[in-house]
PQR file of N, CA, C, O and H, with PARSE charges and radii, in Angstrom:
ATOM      1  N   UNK A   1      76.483  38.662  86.643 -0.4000 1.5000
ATOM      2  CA  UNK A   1      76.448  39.044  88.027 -0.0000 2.0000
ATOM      3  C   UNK A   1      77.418  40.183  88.315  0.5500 1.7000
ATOM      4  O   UNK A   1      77.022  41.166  88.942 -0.5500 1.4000
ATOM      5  N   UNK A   2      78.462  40.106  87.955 -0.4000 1.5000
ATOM      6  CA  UNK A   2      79.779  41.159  87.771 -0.0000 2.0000
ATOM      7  C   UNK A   2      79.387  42.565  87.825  0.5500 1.7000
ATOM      8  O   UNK A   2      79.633  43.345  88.745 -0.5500 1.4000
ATOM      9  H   UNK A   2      78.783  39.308  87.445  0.4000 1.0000
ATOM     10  N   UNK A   3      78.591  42.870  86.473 -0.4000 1.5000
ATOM     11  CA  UNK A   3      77.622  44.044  85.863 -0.0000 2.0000
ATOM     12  C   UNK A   3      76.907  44.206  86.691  0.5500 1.7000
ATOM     13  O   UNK A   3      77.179  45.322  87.134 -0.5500 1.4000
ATOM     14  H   UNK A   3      78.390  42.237  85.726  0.4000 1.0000
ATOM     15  N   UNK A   4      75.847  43.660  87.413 -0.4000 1.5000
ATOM     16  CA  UNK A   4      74.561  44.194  88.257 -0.0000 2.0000
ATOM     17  C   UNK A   4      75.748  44.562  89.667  0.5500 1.7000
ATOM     18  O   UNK A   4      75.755  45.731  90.055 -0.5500 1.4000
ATOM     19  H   UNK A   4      75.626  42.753  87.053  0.4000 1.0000
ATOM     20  N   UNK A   5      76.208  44.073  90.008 -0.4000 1.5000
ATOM     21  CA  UNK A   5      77.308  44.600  91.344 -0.0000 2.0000
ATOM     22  C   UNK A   5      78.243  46.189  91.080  0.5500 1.7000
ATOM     23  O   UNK A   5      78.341  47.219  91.747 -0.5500 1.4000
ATOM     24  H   UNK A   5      76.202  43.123  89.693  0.4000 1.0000
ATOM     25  N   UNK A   6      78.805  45.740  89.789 -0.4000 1.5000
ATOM     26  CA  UNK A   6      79.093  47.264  89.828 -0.0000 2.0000
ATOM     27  C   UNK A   6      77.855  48.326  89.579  0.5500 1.7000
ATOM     28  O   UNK A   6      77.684  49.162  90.467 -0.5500 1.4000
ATOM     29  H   UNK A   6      78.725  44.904  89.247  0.4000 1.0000
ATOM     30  N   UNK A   7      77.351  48.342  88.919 -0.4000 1.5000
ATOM     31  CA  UNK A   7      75.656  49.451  88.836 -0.0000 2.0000
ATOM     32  C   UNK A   7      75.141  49.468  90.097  0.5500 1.7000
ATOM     33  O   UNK A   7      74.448  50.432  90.420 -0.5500 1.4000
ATOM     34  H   UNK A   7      77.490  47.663  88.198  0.4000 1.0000
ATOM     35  N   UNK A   8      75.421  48.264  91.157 -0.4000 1.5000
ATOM     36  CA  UNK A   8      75.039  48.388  92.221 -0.0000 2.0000
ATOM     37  C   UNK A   8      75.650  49.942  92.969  0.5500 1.7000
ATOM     38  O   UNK A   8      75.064  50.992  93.229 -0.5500 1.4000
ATOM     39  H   UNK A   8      75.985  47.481  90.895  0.4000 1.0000
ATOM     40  N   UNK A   9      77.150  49.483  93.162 -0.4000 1.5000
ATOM     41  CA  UNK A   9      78.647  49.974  93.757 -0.0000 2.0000
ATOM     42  C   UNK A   9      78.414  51.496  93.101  0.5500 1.7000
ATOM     43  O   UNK A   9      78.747  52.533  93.675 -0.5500 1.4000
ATOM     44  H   UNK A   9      77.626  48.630  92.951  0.4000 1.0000
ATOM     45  N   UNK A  10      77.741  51.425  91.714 -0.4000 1.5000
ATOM     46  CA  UNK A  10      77.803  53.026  91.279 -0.0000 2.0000
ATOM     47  C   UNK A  10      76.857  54.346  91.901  0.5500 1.7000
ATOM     48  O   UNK A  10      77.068  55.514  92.228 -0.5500 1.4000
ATOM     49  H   UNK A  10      77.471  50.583  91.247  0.4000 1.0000
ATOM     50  N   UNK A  11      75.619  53.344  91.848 -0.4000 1.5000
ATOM     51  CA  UNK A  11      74.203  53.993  92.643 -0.0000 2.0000
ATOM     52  C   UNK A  11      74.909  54.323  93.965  0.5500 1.7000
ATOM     53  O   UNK A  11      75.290  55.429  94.347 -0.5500 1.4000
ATOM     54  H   UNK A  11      75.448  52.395  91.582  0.4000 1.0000
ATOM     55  N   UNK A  12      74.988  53.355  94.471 -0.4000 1.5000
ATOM     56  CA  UNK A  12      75.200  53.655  96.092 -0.0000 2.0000
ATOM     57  C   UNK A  12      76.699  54.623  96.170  0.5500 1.7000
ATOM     58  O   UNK A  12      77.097  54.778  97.324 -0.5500 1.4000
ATOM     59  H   UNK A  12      74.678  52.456  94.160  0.4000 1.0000
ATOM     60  N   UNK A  13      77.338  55.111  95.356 -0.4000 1.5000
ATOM     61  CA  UNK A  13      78.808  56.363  95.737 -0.0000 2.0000
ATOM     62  C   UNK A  13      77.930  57.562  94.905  0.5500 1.7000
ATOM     63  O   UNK A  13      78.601  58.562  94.645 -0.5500 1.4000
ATOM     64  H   UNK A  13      77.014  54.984  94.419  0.4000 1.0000
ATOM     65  N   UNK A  14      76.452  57.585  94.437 -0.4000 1.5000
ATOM     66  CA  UNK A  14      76.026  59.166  93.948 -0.0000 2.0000
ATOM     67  C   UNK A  14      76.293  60.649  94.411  0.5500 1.7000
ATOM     68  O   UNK A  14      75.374  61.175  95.040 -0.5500 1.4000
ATOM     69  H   UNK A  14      75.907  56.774  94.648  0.4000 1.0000
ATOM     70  N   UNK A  15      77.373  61.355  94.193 -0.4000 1.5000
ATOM     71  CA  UNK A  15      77.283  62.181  94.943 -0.0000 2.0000
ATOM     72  C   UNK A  15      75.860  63.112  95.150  0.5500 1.7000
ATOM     73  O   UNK A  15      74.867  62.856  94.469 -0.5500 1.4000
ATOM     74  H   UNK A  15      78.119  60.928  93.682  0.4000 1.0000
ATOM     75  N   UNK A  16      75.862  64.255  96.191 -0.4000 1.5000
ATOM     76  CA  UNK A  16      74.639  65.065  96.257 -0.0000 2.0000
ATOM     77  C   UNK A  16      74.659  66.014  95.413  0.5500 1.7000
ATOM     78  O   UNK A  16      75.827  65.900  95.040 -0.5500 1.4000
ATOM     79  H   UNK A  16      76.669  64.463  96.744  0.4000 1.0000
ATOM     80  N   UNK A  17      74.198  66.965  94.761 -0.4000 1.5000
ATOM     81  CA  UNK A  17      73.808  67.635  93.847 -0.0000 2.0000
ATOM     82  C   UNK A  17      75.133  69.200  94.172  0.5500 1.7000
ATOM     83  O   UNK A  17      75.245  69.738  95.274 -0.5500 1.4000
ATOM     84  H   UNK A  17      73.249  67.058  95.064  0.4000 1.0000
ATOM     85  N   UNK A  18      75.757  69.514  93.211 -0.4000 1.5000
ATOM     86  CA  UNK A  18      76.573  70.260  93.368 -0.0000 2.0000
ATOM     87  C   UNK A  18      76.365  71.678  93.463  0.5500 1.7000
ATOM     88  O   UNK A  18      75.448  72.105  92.763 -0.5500 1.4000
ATOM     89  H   UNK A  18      75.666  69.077  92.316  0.4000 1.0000
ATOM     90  N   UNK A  19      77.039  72.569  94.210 -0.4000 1.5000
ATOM     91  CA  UNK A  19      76.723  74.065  94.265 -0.0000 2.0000
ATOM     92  C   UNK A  19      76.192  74.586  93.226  0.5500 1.7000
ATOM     93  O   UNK A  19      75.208  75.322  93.306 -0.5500 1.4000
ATOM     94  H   UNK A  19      77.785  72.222  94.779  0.4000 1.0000
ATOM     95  N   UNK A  20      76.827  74.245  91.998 -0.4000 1.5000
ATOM     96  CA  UNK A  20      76.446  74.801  90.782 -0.0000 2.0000
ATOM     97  C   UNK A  20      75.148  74.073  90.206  0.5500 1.7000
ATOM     98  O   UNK A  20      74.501  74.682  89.354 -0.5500 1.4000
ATOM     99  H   UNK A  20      77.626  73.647  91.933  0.4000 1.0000
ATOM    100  N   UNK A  21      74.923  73.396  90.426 -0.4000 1.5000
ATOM    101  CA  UNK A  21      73.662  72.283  90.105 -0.0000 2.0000
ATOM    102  C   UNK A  21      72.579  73.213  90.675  0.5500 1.7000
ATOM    103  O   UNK A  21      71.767  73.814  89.972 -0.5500 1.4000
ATOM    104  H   UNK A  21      75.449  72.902  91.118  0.4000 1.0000
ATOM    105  N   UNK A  22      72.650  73.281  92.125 -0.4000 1.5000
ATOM    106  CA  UNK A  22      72.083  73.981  92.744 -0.0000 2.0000
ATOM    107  C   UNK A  22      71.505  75.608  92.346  0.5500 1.7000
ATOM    108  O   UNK A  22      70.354  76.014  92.509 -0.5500 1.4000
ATOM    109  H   UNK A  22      73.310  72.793  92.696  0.4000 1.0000
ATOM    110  N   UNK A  23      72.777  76.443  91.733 -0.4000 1.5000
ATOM    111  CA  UNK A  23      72.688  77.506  91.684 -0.0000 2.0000
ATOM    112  C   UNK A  23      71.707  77.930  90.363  0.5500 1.7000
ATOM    113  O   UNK A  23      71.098  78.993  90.249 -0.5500 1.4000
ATOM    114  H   UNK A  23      73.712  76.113  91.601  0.4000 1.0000
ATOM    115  N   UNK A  24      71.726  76.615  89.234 -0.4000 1.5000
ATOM    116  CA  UNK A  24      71.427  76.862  87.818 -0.0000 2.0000
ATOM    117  C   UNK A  24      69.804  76.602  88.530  0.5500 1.7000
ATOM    118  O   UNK A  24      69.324  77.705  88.269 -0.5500 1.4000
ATOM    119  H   UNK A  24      72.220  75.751  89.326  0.4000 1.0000
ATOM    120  N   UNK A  25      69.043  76.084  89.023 -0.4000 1.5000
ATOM    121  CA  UNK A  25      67.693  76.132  89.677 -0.0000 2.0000
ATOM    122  C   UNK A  25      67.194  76.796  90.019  0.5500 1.7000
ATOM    123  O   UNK A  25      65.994  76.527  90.074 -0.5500 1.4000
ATOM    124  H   UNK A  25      69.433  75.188  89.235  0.4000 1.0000
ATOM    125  N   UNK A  26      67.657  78.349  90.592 -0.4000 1.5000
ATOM    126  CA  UNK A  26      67.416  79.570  90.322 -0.0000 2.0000
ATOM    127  C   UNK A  26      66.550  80.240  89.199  0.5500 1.7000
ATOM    128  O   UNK A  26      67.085  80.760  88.220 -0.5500 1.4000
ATOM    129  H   UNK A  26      68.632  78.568  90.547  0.4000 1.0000
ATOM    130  N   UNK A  27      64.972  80.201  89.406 -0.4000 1.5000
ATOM    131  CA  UNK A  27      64.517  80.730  87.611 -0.0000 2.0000
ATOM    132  C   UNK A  27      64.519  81.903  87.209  0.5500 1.7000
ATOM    133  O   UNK A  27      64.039  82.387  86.184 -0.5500 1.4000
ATOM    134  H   UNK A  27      64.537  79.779  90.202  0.4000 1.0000
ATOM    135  N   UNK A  28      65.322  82.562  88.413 -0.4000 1.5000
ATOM    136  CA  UNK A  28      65.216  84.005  88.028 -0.0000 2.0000
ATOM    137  C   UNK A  28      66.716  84.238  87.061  0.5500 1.7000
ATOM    138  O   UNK A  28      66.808  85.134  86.222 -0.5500 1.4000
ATOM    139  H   UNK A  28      65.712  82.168  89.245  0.4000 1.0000
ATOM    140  N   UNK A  29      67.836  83.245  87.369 -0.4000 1.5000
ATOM    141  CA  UNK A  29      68.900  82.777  86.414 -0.0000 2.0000
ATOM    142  C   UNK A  29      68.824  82.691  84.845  0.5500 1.7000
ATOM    143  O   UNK A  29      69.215  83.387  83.908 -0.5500 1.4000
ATOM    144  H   UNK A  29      67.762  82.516  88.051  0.4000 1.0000
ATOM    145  N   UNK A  30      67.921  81.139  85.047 -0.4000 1.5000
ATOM    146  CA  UNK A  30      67.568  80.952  83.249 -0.0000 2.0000
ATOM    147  C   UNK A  30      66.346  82.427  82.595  0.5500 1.7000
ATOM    148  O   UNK A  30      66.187  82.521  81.378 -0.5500 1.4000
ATOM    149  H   UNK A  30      67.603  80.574  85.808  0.4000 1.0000
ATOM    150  N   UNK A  31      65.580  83.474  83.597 -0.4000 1.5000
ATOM    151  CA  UNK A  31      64.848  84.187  82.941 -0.0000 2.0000
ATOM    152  C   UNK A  31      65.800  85.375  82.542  0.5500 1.7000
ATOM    153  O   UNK A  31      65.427  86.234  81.742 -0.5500 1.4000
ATOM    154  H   UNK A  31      65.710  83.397  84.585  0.4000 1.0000
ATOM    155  N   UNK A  32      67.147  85.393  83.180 -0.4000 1.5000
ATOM    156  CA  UNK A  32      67.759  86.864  82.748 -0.0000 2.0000
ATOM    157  C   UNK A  32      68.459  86.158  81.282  0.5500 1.7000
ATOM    158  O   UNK A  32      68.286  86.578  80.138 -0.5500 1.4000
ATOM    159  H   UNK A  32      67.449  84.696  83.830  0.4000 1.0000
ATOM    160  N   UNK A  33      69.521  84.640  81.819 -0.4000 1.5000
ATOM    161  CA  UNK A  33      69.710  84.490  80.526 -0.0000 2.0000
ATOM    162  C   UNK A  33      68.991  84.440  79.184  0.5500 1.7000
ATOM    163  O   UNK A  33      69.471  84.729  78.088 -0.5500 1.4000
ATOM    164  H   UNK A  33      69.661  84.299  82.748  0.4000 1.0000
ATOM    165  N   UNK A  34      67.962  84.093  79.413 -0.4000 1.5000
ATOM    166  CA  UNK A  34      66.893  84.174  78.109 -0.0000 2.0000
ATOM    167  C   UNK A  34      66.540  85.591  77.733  0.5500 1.7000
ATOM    168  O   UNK A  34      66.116  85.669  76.580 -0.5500 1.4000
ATOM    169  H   UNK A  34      67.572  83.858  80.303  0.4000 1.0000
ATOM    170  N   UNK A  35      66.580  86.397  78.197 -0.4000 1.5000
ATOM    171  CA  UNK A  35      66.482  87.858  77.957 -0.0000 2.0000
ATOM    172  C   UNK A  35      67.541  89.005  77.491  0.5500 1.7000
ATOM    173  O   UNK A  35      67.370  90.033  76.837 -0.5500 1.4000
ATOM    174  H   UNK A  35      66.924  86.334  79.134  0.4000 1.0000
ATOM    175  N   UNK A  36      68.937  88.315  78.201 -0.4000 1.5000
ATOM    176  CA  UNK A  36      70.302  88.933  76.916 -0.0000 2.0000
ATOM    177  C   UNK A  36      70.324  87.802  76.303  0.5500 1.7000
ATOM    178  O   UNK A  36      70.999  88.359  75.438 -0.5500 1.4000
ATOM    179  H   UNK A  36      69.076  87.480  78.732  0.4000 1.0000
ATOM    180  N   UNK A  37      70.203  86.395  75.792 -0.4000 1.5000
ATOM    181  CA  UNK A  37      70.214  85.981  74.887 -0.0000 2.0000
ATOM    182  C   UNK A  37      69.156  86.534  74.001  0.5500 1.7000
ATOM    183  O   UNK A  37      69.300  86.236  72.815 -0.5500 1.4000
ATOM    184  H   UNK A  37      69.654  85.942  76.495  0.4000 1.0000
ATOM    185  N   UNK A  38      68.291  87.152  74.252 -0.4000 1.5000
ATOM    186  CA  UNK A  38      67.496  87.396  73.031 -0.0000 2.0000
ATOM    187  C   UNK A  38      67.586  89.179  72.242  0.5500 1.7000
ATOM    188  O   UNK A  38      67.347  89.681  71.144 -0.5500 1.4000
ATOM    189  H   UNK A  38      68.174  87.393  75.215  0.4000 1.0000
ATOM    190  N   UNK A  39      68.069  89.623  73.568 -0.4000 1.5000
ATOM    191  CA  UNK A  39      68.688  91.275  73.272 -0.0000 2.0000
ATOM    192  C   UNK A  39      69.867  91.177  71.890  0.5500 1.7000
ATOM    193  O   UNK A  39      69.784  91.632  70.749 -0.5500 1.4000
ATOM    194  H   UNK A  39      68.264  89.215  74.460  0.4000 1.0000
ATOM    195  N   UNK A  40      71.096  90.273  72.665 -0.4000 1.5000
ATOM    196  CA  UNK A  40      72.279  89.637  71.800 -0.0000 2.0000
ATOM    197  C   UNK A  40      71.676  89.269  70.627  0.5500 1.7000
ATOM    198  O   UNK A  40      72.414  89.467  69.662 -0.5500 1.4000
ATOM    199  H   UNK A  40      71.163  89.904  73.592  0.4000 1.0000
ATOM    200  N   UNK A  41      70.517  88.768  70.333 -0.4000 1.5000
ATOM    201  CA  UNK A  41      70.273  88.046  68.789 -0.0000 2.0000
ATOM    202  C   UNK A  41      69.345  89.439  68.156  0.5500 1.7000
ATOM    203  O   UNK A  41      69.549  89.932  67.047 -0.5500 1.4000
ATOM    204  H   UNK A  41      69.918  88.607  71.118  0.4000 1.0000
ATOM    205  N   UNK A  42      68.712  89.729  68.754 -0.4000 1.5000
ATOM    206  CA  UNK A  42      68.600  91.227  68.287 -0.0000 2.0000
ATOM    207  C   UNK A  42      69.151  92.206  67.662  0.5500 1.7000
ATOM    208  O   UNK A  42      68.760  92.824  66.672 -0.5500 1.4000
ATOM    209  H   UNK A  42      68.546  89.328  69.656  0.4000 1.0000
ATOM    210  N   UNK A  43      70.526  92.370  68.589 -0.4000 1.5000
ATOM    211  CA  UNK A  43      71.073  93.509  67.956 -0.0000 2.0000
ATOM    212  C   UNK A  43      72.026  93.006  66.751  0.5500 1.7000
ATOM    213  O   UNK A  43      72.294  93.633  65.726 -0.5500 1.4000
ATOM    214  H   UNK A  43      70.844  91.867  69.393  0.4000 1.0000
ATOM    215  N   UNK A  44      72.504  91.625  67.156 -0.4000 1.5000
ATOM    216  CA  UNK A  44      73.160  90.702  66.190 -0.0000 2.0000
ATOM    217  C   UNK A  44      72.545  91.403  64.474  0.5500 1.7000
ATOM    218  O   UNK A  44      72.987  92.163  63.612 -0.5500 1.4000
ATOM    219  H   UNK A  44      72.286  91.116  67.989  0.4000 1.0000
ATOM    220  N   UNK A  45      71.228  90.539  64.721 -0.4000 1.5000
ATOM    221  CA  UNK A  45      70.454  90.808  63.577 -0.0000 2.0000
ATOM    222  C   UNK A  45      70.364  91.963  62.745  0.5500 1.7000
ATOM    223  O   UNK A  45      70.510  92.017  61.524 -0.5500 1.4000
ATOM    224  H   UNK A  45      70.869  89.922  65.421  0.4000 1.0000
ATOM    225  N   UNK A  46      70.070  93.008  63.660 -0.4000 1.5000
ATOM    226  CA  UNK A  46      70.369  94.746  62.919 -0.0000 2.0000
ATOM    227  C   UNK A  46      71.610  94.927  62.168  0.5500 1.7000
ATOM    228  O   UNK A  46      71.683  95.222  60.975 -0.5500 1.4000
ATOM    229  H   UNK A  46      69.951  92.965  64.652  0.4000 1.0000
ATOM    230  N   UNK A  47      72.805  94.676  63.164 -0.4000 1.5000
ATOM    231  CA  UNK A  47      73.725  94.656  62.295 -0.0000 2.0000
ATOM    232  C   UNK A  47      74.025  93.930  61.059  0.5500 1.7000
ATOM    233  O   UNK A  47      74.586  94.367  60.055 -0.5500 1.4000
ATOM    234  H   UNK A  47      72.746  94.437  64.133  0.4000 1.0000
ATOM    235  N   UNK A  48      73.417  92.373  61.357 -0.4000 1.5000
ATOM    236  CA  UNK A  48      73.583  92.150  59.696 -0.0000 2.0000
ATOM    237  C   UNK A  48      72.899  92.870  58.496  0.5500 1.7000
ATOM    238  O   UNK A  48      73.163  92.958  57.297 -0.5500 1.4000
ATOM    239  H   UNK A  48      72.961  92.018  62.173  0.4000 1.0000
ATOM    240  N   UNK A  49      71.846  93.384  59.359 -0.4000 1.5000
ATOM    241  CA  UNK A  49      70.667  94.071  58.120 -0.0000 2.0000
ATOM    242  C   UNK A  49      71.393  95.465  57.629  0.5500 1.7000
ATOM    243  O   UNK A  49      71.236  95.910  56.492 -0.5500 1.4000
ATOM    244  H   UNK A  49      71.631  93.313  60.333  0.4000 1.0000
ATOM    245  N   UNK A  50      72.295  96.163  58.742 -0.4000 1.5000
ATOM    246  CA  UNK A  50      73.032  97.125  58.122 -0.0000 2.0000
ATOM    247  C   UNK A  50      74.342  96.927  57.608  0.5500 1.7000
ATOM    248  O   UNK A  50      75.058  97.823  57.162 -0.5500 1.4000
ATOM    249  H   UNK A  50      72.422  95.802  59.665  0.4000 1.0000
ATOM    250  N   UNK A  51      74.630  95.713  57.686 -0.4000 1.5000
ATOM    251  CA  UNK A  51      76.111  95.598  57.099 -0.0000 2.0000
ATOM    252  C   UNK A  51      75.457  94.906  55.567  0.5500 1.7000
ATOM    253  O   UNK A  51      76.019  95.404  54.592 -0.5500 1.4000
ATOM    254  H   UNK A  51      74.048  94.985  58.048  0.4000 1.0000
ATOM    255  N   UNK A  52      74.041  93.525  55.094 -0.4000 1.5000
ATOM    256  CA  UNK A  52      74.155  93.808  54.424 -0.0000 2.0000
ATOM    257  C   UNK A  52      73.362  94.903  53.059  0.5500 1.7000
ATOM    258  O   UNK A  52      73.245  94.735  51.845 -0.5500 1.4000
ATOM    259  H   UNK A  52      73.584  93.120  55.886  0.4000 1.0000
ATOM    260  N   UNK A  53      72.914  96.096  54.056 -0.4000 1.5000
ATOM    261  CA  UNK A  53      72.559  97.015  52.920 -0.0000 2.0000
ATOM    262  C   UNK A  53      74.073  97.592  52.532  0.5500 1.7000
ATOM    263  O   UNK A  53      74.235  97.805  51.330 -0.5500 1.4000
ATOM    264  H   UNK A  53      73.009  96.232  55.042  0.4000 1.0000
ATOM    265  N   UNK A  54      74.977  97.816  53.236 -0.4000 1.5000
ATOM    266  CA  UNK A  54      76.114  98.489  52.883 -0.0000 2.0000
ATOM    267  C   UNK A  54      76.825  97.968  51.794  0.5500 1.7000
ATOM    268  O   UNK A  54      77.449  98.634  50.968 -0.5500 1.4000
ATOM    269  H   UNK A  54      74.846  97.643  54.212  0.4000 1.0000
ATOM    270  N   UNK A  55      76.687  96.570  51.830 -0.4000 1.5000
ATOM    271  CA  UNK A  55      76.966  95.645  50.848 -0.0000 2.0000
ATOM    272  C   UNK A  55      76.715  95.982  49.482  0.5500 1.7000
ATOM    273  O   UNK A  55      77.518  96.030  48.549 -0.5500 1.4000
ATOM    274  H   UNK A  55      76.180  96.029  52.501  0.4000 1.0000
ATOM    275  N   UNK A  56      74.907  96.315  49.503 -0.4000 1.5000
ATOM    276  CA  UNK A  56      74.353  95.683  48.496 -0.0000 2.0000
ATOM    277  C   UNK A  56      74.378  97.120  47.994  0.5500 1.7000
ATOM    278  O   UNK A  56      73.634  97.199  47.016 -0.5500 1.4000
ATOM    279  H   UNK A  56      74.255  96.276  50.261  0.4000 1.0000
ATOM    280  N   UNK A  57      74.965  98.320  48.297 -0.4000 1.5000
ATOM    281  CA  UNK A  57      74.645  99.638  48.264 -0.0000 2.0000
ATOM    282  C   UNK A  57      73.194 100.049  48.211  0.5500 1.7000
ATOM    283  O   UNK A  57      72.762 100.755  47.300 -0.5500 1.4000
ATOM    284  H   UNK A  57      75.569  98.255  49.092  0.4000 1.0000
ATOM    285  N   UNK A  58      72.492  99.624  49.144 -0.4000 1.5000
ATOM    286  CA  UNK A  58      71.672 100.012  49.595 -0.0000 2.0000
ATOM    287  C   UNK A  58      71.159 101.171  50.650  0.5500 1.7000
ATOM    288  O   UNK A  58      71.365 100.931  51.840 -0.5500 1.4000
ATOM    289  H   UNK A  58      72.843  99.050  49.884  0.4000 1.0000
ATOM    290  N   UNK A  59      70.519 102.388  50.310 -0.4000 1.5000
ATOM    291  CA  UNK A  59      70.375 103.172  51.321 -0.0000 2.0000
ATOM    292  C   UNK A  59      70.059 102.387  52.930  0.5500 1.7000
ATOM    293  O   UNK A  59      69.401 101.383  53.206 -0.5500 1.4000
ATOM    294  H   UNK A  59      70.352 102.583  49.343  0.4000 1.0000
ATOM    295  N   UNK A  60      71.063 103.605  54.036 -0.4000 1.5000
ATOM    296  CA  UNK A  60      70.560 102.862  55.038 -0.0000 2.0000
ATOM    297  C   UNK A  60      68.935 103.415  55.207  0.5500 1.7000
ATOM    298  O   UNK A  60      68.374 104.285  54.540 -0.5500 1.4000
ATOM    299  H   UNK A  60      71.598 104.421  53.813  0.4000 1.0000
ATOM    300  N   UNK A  61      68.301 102.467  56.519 -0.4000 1.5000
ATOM    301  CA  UNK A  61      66.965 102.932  57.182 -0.0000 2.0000
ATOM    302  C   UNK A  61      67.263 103.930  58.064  0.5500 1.7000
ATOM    303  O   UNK A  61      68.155 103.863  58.910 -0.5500 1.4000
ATOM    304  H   UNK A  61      68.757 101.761  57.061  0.4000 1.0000
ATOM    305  N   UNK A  62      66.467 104.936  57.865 -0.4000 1.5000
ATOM    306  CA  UNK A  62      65.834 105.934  58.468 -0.0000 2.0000
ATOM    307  C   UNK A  62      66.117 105.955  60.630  0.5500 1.7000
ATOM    308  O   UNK A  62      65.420 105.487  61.530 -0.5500 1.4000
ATOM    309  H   UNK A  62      65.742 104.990  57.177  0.4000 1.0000
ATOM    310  N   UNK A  63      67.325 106.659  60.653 -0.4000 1.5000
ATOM    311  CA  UNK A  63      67.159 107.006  62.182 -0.0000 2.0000
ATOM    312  C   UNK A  63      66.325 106.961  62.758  0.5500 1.7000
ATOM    313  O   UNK A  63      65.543 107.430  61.931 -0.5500 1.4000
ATOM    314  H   UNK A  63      67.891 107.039  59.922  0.4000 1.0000
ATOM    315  N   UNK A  64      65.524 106.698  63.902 -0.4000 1.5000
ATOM    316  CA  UNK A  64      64.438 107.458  64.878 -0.0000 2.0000
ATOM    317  C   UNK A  64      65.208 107.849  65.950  0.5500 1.7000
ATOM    318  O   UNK A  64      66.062 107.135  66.475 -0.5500 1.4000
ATOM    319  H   UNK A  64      66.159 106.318  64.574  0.4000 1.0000
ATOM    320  N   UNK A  65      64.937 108.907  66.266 -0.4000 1.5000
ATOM    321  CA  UNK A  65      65.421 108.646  68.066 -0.0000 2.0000
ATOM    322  C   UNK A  65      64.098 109.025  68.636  0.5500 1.7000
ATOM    323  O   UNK A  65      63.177 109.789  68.347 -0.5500 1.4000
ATOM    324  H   UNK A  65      64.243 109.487  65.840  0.4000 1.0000
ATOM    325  N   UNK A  66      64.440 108.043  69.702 -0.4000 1.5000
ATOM    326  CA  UNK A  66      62.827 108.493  70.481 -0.0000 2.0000
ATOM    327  C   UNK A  66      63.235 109.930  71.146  0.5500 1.7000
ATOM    328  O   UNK A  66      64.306 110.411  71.517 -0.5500 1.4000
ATOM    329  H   UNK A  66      65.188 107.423  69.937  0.4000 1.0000
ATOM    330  N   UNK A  67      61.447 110.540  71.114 -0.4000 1.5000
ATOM    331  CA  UNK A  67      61.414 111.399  71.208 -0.0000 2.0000
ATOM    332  C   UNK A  67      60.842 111.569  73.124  0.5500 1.7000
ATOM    333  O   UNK A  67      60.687 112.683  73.625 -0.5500 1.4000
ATOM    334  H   UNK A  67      60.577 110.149  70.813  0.4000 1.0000
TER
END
């Protein structure tokens, strides 16, 4: 009986959902983070591919610049 009274006592003090709770519900939030998280793993990646050709003395790849 002890147990079901406090779970009771806990439900009923829930606070309401916090500013920040609030703010992360925003999907225009999680769509930017998903978009520099994926820029960040991007460029991440290049660099390993040029650090390890440098390694392996491997010529680097070929510049482009757009034209």
């Amino acid at each position: 009986m002890g147990v079901c009274a406090l779970g009771a006592n806990r439900r009923a003090t829930l606070r309401p959902r916090s500013k920040k709770n609030q703010a992360q519900d925003d999907p225009n939030l999680w769509s930017f983070r998903k978009l520099a998280r994926s820029l960040v793993s991007w460029f991440t990646r290049g660099l390993r591919y040029l650090m390890r050709c440098l390694q392996n003395d491997l010529p680097l790849p070929a510049f482009r610049a757009r034209e």
